[in-house]
N, C-alpha and C positions, 0 to 999 in steps of 0.2 A: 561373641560370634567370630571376632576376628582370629582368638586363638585357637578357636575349638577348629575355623578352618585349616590354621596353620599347621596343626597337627595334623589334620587327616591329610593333607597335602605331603608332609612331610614323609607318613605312614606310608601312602599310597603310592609315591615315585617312583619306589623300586619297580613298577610296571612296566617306567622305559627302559632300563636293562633286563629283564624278564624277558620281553618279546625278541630278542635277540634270540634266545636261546630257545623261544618258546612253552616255557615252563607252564606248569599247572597252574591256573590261580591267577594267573596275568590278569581277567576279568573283572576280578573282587577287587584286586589293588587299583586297577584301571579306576571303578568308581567310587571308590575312596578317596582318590585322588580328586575327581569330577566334584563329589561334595564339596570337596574342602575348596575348591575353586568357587562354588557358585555361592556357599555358604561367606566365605572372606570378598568376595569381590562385586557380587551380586543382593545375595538377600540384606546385607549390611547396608549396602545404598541408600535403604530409606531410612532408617533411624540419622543415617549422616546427614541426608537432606534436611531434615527434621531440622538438625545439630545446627548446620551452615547458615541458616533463615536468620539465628538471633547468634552464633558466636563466631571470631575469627577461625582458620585453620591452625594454627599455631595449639589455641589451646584446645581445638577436640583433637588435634594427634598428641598432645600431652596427657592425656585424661589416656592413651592405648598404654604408658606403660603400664595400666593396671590387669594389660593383657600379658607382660611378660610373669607376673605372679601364677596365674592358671595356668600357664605354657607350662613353667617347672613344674606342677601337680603331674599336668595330663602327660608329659614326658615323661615321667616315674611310672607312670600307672600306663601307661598304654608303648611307651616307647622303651620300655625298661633303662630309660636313662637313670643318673645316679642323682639324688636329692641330697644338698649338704643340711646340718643346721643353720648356717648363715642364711639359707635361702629365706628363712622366715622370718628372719630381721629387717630384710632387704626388700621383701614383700610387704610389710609391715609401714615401711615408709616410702614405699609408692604410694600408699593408700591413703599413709595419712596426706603427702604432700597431693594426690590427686583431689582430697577433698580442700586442701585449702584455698587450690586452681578455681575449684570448684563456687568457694563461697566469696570469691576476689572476681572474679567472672565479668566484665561490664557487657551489655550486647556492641555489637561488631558494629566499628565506623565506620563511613566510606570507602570503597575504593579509589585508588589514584588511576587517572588514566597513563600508565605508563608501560607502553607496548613494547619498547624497546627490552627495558627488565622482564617482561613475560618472557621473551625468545631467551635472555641470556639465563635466566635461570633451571631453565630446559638446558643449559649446553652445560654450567658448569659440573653438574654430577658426572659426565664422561671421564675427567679429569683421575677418578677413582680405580677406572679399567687400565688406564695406563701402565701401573706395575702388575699386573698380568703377563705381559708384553716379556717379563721375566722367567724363565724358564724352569730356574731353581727354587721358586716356591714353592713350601710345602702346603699338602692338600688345604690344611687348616687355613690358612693366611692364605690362598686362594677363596674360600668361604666368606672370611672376611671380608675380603674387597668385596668378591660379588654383596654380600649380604650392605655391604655400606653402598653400594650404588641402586640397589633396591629399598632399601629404608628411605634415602633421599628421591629417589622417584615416586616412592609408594604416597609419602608426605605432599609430596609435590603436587599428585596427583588432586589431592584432596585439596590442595589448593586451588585449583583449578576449578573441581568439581564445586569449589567457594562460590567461585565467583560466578560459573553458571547458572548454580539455584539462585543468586540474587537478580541474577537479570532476567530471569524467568519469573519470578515473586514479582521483580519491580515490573517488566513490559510484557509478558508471555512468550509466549514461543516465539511470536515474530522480533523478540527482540534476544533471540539467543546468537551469542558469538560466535559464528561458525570457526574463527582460526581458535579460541581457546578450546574448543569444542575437538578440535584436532590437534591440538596439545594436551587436553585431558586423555585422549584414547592413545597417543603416542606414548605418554609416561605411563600409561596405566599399562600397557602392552612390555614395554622393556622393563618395566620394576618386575612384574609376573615371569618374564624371562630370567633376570639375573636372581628374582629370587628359587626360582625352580633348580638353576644351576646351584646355586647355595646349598638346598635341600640336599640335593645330589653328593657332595662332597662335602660335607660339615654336620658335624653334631646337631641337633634340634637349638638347644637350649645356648650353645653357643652361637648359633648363626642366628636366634631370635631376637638375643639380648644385643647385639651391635645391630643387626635392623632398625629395631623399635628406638635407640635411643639415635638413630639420625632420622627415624619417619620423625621424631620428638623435635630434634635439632634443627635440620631444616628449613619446615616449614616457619621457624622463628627468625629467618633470615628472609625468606620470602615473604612476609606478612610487614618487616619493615621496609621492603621495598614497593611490595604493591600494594599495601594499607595505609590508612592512617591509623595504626596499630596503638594503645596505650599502654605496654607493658612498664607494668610496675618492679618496684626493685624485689618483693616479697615472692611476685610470682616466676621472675626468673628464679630467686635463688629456689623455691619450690623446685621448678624444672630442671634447675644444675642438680638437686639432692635425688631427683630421680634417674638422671642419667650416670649416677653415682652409682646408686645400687642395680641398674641395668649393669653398669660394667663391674658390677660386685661379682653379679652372678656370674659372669662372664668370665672372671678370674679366677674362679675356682673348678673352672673346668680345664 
């Protein structure tokens, strides 16, 4: 779901420079783009809910890069981007390292009450816009930053979105956090903004593959500070071998 968003978002954007000029078809692209929004941000919500009840966020944003494999299909085929043959070596071992994630899995410890690390790890992704600020960058490595401050928000988000389905499972709604609750809709708001801006000036497949592998990376920084996390040595080296071949593909474009 999440890729098949990413693409109709990515399809559908040229809408906002369309109406500028008023062009034919603005319309079509207009709800292309609206799909791929409610598809990646909305109708995904519950299977994540589902996800967050029994496992940390660390490993169900690890399990997305077996979104960055469909991404390079649906890029060829609907975005006339270029498919190498490495892509399929690299797709190959997301999948396998996703199922090992997969069969290493314990259900999700406690959370820590530590409110201090909720705020700061909402601020440190800004850190990324920074070289923006730069004038002489080219489009590409503009895509990049944006697409790394939106991977780290998009993750973030989901961690967020963690810790509310648990306190909603454990006490109901009266017992939902209203400040994470305005940290989940804050990240989830600026990841959708830097990543639109990405869409905008960057390849699909290159702006996908550094997203996905900081929504991946991230949240395994956030999960040691707000969880009582047990990652194992197997599943990180799983996770570094997938952020491997996110930046395989990456390099070949």
């Amino acid at each position: 779901m999440g890729a098949i968003g990413m693409v109709c978002q990515k399809k559908g954007i040229r809408w906002m420079d369309m109406r500028k000029s008023k062009q034919a078809g603005l319309s079509k692209y207009f709800f292309i783009w609206l799909a791929g929004i409610l598809t990646s941000y909305v109708l995904s919500a519950y299977p994540n809910s589902i996800a967050s009840n029994a496992l940390p966020p660390h490993i169900i944003t690890a399990m997305a890069g077996w979104e960055i494999v469909v991404i390079v299909f649906l890029s060829w085929v609907f975005l006339k981007e270029r498919m190498y043959k490495t892509d399929g070596l690299y797709a190959l071992l997301i999948v396998g390292c996703t199922a090992v994630l997969g069969v290493r899995t314990r259900p999700a410890e406690y959370m820590q009450e530590q409110k201090l690390w909720r705020i700061l790890v909402f601020l440190i992704p800004v850190v990324f816009l920074f070289p923006l600020l730069n004038k002489r960058l080219t489009a590409k490595t503009k895509a990049a930053f944006f697409a790394i401050y939106s991977g780290c928000m998009g993750g973030l988000a989901l961690v967020y979105f963690n810790i509310l389905v648990r306190a909603i499972f454990a006490h109901g709604l009266k017992g939902l956090p209203i400040g994470i609750l305005a940290l989940y809709l804050l990240s989830a708001v600026l990841g959708l903004i830097g990543e639109q801006t990405s869409y905008r000036i960057g390849e699909m497949t290159v702006v996908a593959s550094i997203r996905l592998s900081l929504y991946i990376v991230y949240p395994i920084f956030c999960s040691m500070l707000l969880y009582k996390s047990s990652i194992d040595v197997i599943q990180l080296m799983a996770i570094a071998v997938i952020i491997f071949a996110c930046y395989g593909i990456y390099r070949k474009r």
